[in-house]
C-alpha positions as CSV (number, residue, x, y, z in Angstrom):
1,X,49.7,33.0,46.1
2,X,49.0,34.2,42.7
3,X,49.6,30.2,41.3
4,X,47.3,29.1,44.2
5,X,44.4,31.3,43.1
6,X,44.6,30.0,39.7
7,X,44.2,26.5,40.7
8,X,41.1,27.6,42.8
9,X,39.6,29.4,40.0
10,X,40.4,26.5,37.9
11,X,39.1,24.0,40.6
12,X,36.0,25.9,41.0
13,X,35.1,26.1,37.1
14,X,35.8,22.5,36.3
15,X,33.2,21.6,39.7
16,X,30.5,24.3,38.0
17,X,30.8,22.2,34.4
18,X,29.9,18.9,36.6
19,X,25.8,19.8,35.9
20,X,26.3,20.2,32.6
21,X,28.4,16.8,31.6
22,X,25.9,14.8,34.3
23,X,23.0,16.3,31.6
24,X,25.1,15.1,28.6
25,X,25.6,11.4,29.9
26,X,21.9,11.2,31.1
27,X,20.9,12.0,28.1
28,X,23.1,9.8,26.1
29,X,22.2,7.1,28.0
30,X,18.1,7.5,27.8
31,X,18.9,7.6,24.3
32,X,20.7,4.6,24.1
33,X,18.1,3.0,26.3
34,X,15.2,3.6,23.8
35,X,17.0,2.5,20.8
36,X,17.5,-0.6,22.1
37,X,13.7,-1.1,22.1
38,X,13.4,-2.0,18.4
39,X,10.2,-0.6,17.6
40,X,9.1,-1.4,14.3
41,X,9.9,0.9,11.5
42,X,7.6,3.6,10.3
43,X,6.5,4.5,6.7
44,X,9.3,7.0,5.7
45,X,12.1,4.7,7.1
46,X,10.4,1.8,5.2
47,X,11.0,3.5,2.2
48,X,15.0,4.6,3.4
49,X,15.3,1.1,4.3
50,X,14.2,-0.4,1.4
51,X,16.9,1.6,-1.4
52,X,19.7,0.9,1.0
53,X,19.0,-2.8,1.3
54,X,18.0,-3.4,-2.0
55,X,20.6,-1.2,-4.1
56,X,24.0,-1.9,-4.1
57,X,27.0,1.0,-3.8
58,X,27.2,1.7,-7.2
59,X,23.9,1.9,-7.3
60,X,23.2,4.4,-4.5
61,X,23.9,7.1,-7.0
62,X,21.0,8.2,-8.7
63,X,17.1,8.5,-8.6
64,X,16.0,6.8,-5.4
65,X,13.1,5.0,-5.3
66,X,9.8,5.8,-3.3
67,X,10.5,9.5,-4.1
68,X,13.4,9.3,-1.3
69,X,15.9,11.9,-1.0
70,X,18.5,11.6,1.6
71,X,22.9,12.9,1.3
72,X,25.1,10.5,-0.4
73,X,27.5,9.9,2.8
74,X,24.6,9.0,4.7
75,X,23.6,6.7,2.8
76,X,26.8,4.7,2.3
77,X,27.4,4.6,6.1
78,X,24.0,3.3,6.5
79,X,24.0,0.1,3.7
80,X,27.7,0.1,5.8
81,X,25.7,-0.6,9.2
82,X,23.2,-2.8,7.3
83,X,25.8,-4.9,6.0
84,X,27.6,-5.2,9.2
85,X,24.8,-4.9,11.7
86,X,21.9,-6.9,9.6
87,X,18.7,-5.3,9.0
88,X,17.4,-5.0,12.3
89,X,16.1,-2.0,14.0
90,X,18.7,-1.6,15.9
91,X,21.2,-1.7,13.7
92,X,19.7,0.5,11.1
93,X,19.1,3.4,13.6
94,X,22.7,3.0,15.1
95,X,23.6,6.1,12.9
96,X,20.9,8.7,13.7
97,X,21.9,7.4,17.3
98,X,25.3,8.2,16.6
99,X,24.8,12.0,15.2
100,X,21.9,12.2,18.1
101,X,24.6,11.6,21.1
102,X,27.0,14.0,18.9
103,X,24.4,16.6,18.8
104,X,24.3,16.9,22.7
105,X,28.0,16.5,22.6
106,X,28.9,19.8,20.1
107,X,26.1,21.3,22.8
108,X,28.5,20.1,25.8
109,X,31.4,21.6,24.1
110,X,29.6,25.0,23.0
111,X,28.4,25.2,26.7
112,X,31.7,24.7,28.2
113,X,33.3,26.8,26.1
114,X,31.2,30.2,25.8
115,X,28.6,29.6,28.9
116,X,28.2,30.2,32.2
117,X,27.1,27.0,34.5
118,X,23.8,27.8,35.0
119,X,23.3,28.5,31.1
120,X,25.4,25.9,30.3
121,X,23.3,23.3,32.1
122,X,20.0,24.6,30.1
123,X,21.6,24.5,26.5
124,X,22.6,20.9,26.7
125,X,19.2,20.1,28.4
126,X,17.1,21.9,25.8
127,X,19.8,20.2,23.1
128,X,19.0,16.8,25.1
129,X,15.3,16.9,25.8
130,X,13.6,19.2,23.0
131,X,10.6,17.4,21.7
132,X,11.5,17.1,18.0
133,X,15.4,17.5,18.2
134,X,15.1,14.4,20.5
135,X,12.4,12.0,18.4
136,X,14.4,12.2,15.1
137,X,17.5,10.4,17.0
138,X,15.5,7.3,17.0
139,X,14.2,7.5,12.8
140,X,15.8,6.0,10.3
141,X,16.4,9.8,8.8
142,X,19.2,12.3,8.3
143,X,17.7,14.7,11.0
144,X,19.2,14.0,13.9
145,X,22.9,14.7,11.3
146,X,21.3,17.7,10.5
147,X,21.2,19.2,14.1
148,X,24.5,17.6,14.5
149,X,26.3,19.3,11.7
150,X,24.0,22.7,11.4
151,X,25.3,23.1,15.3
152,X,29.0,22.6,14.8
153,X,30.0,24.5,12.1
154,X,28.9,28.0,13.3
155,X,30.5,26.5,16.3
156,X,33.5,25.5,15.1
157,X,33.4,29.1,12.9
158,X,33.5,31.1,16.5
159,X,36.9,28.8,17.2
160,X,38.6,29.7,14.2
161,X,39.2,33.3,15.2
162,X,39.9,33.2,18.9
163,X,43.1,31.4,18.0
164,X,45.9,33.9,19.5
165,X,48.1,33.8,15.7
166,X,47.6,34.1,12.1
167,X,49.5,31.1,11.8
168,X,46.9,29.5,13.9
169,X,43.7,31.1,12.7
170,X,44.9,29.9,9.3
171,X,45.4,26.3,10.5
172,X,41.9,26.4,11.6
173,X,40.1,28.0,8.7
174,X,41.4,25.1,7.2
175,X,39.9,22.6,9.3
176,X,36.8,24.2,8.8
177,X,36.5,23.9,5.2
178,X,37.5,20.2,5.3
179,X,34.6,19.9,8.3
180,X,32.3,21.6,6.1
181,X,32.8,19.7,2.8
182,X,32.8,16.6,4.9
183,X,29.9,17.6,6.6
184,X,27.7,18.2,3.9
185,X,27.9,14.7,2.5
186,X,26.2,13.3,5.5
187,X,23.6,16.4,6.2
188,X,21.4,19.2,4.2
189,X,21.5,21.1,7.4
190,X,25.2,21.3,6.9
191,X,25.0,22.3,3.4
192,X,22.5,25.0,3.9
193,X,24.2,26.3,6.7
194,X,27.7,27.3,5.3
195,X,27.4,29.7,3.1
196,X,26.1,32.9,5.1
197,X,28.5,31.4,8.2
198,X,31.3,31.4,6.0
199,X,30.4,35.1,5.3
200,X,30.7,35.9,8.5
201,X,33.8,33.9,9.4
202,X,35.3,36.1,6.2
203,X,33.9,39.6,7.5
204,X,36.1,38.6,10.9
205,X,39.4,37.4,9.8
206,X,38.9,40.4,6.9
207,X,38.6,42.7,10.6
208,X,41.2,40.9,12.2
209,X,43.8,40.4,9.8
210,X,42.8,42.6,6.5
211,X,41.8,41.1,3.2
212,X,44.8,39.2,2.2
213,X,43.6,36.8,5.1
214,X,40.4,36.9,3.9
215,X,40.9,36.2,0.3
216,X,43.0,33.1,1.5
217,X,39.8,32.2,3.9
218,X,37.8,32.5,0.5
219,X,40.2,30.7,-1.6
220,X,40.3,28.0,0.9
221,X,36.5,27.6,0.3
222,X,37.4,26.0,-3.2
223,X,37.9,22.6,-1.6
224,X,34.1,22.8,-0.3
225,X,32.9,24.1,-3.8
226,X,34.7,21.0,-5.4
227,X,32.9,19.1,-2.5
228,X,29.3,20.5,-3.2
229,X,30.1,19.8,-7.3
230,X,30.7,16.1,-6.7
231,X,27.8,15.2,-4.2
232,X,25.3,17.7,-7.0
233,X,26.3,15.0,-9.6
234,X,26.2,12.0,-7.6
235,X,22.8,13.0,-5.4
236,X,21.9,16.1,-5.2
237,X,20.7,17.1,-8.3
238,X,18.1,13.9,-8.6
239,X,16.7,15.0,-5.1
240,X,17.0,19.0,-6.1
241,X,14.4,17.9,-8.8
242,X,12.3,15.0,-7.7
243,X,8.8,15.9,-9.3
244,X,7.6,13.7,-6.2
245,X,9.2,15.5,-3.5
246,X,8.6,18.9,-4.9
247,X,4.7,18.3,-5.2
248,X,4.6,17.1,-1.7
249,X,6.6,20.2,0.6
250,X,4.7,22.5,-2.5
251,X,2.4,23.6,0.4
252,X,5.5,24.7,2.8
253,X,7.2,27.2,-0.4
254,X,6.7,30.4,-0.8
255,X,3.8,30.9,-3.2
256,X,4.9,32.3,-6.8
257,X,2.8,36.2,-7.4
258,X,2.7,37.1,-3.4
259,X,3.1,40.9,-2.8
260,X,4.8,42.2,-0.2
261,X,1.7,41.9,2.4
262,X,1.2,38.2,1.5
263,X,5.2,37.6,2.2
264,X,4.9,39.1,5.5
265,X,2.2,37.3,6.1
266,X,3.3,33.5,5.0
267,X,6.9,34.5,7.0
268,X,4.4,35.2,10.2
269,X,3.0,32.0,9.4
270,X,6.2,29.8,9.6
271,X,7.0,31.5,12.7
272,X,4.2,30.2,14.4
273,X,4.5,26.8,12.5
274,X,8.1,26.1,13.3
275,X,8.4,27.8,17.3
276,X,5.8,24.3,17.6
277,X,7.1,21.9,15.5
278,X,10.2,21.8,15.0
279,X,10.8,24.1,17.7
280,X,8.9,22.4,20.4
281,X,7.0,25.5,22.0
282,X,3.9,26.7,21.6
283,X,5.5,30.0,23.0
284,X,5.6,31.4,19.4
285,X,6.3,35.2,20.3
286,X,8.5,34.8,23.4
287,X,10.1,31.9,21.4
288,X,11.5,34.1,18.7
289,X,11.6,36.9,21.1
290,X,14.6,35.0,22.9
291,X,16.2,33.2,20.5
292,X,16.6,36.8,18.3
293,X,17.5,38.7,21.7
294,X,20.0,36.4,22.6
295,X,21.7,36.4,19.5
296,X,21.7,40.1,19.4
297,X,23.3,40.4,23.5
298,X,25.9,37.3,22.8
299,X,29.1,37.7,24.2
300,X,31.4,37.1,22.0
301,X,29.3,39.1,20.0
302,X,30.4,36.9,16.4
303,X,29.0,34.0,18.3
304,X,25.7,35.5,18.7
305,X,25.8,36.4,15.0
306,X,27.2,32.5,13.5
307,X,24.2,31.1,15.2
308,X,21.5,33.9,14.3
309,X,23.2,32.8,10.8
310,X,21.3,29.3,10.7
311,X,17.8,30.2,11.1
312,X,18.1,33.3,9.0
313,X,20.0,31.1,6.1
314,X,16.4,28.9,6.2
315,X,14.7,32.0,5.8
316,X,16.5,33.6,3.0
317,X,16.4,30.1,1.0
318,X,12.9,29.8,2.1
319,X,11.9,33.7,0.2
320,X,13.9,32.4,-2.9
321,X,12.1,29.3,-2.9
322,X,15.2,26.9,-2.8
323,X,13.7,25.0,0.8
324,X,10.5,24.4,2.3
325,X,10.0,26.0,5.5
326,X,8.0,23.3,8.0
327,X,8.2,20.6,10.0
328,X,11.5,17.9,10.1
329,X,12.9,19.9,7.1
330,X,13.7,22.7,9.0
331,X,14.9,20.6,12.3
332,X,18.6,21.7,11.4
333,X,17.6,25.3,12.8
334,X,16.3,24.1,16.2
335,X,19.6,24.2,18.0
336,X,21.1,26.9,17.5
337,X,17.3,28.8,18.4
338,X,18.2,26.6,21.6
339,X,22.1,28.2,21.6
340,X,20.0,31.9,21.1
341,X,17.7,31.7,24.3
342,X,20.7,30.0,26.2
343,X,22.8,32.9,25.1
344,X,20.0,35.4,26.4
345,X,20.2,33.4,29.8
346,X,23.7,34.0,30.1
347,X,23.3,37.3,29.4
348,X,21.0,37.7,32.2
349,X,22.8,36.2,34.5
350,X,26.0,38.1,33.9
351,X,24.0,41.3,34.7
352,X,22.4,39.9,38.0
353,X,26.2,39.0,38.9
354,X,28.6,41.6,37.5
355,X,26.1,44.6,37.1
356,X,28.3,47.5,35.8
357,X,28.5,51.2,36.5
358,X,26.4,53.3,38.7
359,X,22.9,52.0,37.6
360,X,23.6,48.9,39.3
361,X,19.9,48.7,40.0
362,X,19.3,48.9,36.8
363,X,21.3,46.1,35.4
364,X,20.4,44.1,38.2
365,X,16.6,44.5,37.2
366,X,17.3,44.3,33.0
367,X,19.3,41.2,34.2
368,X,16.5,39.0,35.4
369,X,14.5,40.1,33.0
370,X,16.5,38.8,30.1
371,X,17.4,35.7,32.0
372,X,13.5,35.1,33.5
373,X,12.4,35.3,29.8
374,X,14.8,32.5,28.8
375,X,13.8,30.2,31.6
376,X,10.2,30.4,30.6
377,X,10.9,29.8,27.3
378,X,13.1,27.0,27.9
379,X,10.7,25.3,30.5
380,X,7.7,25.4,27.8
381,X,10.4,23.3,25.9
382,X,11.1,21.3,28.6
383,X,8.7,20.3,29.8
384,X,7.0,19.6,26.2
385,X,10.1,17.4,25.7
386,X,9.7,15.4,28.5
387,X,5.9,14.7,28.2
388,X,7.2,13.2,24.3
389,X,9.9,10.9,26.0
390,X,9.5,7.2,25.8
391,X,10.3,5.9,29.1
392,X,7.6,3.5,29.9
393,X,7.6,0.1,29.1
394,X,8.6,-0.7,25.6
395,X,6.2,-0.2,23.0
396,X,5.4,-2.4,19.9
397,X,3.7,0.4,17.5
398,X,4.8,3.3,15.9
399,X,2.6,5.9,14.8
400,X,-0.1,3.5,16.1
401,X,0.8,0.7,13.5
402,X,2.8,-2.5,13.9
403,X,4.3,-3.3,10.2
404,X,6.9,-6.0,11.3
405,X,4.1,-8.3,13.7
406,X,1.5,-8.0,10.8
407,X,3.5,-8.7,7.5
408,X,4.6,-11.6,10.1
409,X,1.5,-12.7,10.5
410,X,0.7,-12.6,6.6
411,X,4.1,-14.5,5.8
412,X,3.0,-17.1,8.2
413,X,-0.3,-18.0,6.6
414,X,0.9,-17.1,2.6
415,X,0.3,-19.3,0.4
416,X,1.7,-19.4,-3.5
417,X,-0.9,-18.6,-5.6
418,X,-2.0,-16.1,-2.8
419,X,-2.9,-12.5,-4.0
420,X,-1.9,-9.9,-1.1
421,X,-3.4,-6.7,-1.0
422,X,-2.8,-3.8,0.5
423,X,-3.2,0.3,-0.2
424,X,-0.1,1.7,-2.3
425,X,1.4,2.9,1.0
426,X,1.2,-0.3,2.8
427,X,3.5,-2.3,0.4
428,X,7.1,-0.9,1.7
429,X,5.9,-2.8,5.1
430,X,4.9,-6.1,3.0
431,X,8.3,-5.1,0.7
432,X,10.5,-4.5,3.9
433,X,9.5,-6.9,6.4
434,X,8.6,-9.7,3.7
435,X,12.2,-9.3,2.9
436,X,10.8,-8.6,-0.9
437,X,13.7,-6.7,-3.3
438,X,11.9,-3.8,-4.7
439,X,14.7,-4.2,-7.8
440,X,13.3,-7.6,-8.7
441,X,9.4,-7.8,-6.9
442,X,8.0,-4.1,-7.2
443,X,7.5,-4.0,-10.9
444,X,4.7,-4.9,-11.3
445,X,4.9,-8.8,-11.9
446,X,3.3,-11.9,-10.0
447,X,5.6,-13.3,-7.5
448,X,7.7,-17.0,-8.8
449,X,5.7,-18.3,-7.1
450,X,2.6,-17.0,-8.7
451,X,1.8,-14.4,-5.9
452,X,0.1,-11.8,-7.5
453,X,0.3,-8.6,-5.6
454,X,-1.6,-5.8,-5.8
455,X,-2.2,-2.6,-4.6
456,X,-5.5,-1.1,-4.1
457,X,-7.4,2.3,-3.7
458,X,-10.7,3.4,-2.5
459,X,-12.1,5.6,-5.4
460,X,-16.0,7.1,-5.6
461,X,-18.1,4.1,-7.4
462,X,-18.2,4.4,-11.4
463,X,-19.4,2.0,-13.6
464,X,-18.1,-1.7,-13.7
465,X,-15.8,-0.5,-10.6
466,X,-16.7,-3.9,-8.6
467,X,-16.1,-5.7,-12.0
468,X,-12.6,-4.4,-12.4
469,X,-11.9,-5.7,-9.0
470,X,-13.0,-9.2,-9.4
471,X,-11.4,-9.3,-13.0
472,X,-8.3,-8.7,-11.0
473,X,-8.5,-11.8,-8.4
474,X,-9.8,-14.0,-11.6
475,X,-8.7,-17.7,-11.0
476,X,-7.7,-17.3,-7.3
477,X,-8.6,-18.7,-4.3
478,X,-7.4,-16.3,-1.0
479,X,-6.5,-13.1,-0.8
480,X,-4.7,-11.5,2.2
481,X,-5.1,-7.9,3.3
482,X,-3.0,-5.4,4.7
483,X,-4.6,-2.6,6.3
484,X,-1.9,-0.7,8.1
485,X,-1.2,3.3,6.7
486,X,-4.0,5.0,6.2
487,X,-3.4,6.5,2.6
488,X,-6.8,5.2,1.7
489,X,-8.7,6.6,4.3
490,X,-9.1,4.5,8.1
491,X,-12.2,2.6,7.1
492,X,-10.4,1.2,4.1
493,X,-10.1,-2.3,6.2
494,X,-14.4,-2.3,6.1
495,X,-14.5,-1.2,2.7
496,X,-12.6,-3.3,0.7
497,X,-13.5,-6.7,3.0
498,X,-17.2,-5.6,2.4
499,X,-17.0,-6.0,-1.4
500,X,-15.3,-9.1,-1.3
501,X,-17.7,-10.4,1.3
502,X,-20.6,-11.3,-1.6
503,X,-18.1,-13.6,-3.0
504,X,-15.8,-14.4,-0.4
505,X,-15.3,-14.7,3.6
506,X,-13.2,-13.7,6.1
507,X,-11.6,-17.0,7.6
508,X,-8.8,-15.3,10.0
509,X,-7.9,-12.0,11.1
510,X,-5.6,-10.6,13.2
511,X,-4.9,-6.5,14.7
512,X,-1.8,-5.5,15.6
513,X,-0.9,-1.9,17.7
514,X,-4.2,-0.1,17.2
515,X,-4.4,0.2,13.5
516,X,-2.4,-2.7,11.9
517,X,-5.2,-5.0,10.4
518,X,-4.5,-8.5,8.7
519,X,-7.0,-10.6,7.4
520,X,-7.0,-13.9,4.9
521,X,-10.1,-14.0,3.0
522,X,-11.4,-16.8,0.8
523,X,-13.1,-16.2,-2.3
524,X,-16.0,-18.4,-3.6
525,X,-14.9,-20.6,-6.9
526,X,-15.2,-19.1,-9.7
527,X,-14.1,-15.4,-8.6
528,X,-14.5,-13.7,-11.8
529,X,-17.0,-10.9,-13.2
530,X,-20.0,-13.3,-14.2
531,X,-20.1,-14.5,-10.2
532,X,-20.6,-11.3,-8.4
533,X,-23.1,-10.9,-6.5
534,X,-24.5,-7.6,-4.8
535,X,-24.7,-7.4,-1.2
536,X,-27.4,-5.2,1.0
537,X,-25.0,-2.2,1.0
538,X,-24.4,-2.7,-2.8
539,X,-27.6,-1.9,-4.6
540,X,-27.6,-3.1,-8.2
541,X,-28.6,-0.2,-9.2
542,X,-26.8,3.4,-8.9
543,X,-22.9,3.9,-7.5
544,X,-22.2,2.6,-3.9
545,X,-22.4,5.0,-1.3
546,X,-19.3,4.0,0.4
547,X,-17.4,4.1,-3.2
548,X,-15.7,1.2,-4.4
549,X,-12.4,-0.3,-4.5
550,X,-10.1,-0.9,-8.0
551,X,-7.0,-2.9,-7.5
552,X,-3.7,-2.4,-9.9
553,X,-0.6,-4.1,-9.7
554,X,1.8,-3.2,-7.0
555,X,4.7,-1.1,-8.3
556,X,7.6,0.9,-7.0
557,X,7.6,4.5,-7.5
């Protein structure tokens, strides 16, 4: 009898998991789906693209170019997959894919593991659908890694101690050191993360087993220190103090002379900042609300606490400046907010089921409270989730721009002897998709086949502005514009064809997505300084209203 109910209860748990795997391979498979669209790369995976393309191995070490940053690991298994796979889309995305599908598989596992059905169903579905956790699985970025890695460990740190033996416990510690200093070559998330879980994995074996365990925990921890010191000198240290990168998350540090009002008050800030993006509700109180409840009601109650661990690890870096605080930098927080209101679900519905002592009432109430406030919160994520999936027919833009169909164009009707121009952000697409190395054609330097390129910028008129410009297109014939990212402002397209237009016409032009422009323009023999001419919105006399354009050779950065 006794062997007969066991089976049942075992029967009857494996059938209640069955929602929660169906999410998982739904999921998965959507993913998959999308990925094999190929939509054209966007700006920031340009720029990626380009260093692991055009730098070998032993060159991945080092300063990257484009004021890049990304871990060492990931960036040999990418120029891995590129070497392999080609350069397509596809292929280049195949790893963010990868750590993507693993993220809602670590949430399958955690849900199996510590949940009940119900909640177990709503983690993986918030893991799967979640508006910004989902987008970054298709970006040629180490995001998606980061909610992969920044969900396990904590994870994996609540399995270490439910182990039934020292011996085992041990064995597992173990494991978790080499996950973590294996981790954190592919992820920030999973290098930020560690340190306050590892904490908290010492405070419990130091409860469990006393502090000989723990100081064998701690000295275990040397082979992720050695880890860290090796990807500091290889990578780490050139992000860590990339001028470039610093100056542009400078808005998203804590500001230097704030008193203890003006903390409280940037901290409030983030909260509202990163409950939207990249927590995907605009929920911002009830948002924190449940995610900080259900860490604090977690059963196992060190489970609750390794996953409160993440977000409050961002914080404490964030208050000693070491991180910015916004946006896809902080994306390696999102899921285990997303383990914290499933957590609180759980909770609830444990109460509603198995409410305890007299005030059953009572429990019963408190019970759908807890899990009513979760199911609102995870809706509004939901549902914003769903509204940001791609499931319509494919699309050729990105971000409203088509790079690969208009440097297409442009390498169709180039010319040597051609000038191509096109804002300073524009050239990784013409560098990327006009298969140009950046090591050997970004420096500055006319093409070999006497391409000049240049990169151009939309600047308030000054004197002998217009001159500079036609200096710069001396002795050529056609030029060929790129207007695709919008550094230069969105009329930049209008502006700079306008001042050629005295001395030149438009002869073909082509858009692309909505805000892809290519054009080939042909300029009047001689173009030089002595033949400009001033059209009806250039007056010869005072600056140009619209400004003007100066062009400079194109350069890496």
């Amino acid at each position: 009898m006794e062997r007969d109910r066991r089976r049942t209860i075992e029967a009857v748990r494996s059938f209640a998991v069955v929602p929660a795997v169906l999410i998982a391979i739904v999921a998965v498979g959507l993913d998959g789906a999308q990925w094999l669209r190929e939509t054209p790369l966007w700006l920031d995976e340009e720029m990626i693209a380009l260093n692991i393309r055009d730098r070998s191995f032993a060159q991945l070490p080092g300063p990257l170019w484009l004021g890049q940053g990304a871990p060492f690991g990931w960036l040999v298994f990418q120029r891995v997959a590129l070497l392999a796979l080609g350069t397509s889309e596809v292929s280049l995305r195949l790893l963010p894919l990868l750590a993507g599908a693993a993220t809602v598989i670590t949430a399958l596992w955690i849900a199996m593991r510590w949940l009940r059905p119900v909640p177990a169903a709503f983690f993986v579905l918030l893991c799967s659908i979640g508006q910004w956790v989902s987008h970054y699985r298709f970006e040629l970025k180490h995001y998606s890694a980061d909610t992969f890695t920044a969900l396990l460990l904590p994870a994996l740190a609540a399995w270490v101690v439910e182990a039934t033996d020292e011996d085992r416990v041990a064995m597992r510690w173990t494991r978790w050191w080499i996950a973590a200093s294996l981790a954190q070559w592919i992820s920030y998330g999973a290098l930020l993360a560690t340190p306050l879980c590892a904490v908290l994995l010492a405070s419990a074996i130091y409860r469990r087993s006393g502090l000989r365990s723990a100081a064998r925990f701690a000295v275990t921890g040397v082979v992720w220190l050695l880890s860290i010191a090796a990807h500091y000198g290889l990578s780490l240290q050139y992000t860590d103090n990339s001028r470039h990168l610093r100056d542009y998350w400078a808005g998203h540090v804590l500001p230097h002379g704030l008193d203890a009002a003006g903390v409280a008050e940037w901290v409030t800030g983030r909260l509202e900042r990163l409950a939207s993006n990249p927590g995907g509700s605009e929920m911002v109180v009830a948002f924190w609300c449940a995610a900080v409840l259900g860490f604090v009601v977690a059963r196992p109650r060190l489970l609750g606490a390794l996953f409160a661990s993440v977000p409050l690890s961002a914080f404490v870096l964030a208050a000693i400046r070491q991180v910015p605080l916004d946006d896809r930098l902080a994306l390696w927080i999102v899921p285990s907010l997303y383990a914290g209101i499933a957590l609180l679900l759980d909770a609830g519905v444990a109460l509603v089921r198995h409410p305890a002592g007299a005030r059953r009432r009572l429990a019963t109430a408190l019970g759908s409270t807890l899990a009513l406030g979760a199911l609102v919160v995870g809706s509004d994520i939901i549902v914003r989730g769903y509204r940001d999936l791609d499931l319509g027919a494919p699309s050729t833009s990105n971000h409203d721009l088509d790079d690969r169909s208009a440097v297409a164009w442009l390498k169709a009707r180039h010319r040597p002897g051609d000038v191509i121009v096109t804002t300073q952000l524009g050239w990784p697409a013409i560098w990327w998709y006009g298969d140009l190395s950046i090591r050997h054609h970004a420096i500055g330097k006319p093409l070999p086949d006497g391409t000049l390129m240049l990169a151009a910028s939309h600047e308030r008129d000054w004197p002998r502005c217009r001159e500079q410009m036609y200096a710069a297109l001396a002795g050529r014939e056609r030029v060929l514009v790129y207007a695709g990212f919008p550094d230069e402002g969105a009329n930049f397209y209008d502006v700079f064809v306008g001042a050629l237009e005295p001395n030149g016409r438009v002869v073909d032009f082509a858009r692309f997505a909505g805000s892809s422009l290519v054009a080939v323009v042909e300029l009047h023999a001689p173009a030089d300084p002595s033949s400009m001419q001033h059209g009806a919105d250039m007056p010869a006399d005072g600056p140009n209203p619209v400004g003007c354009v100066s062009l400079r050779n194109a350069r890496r950065w």
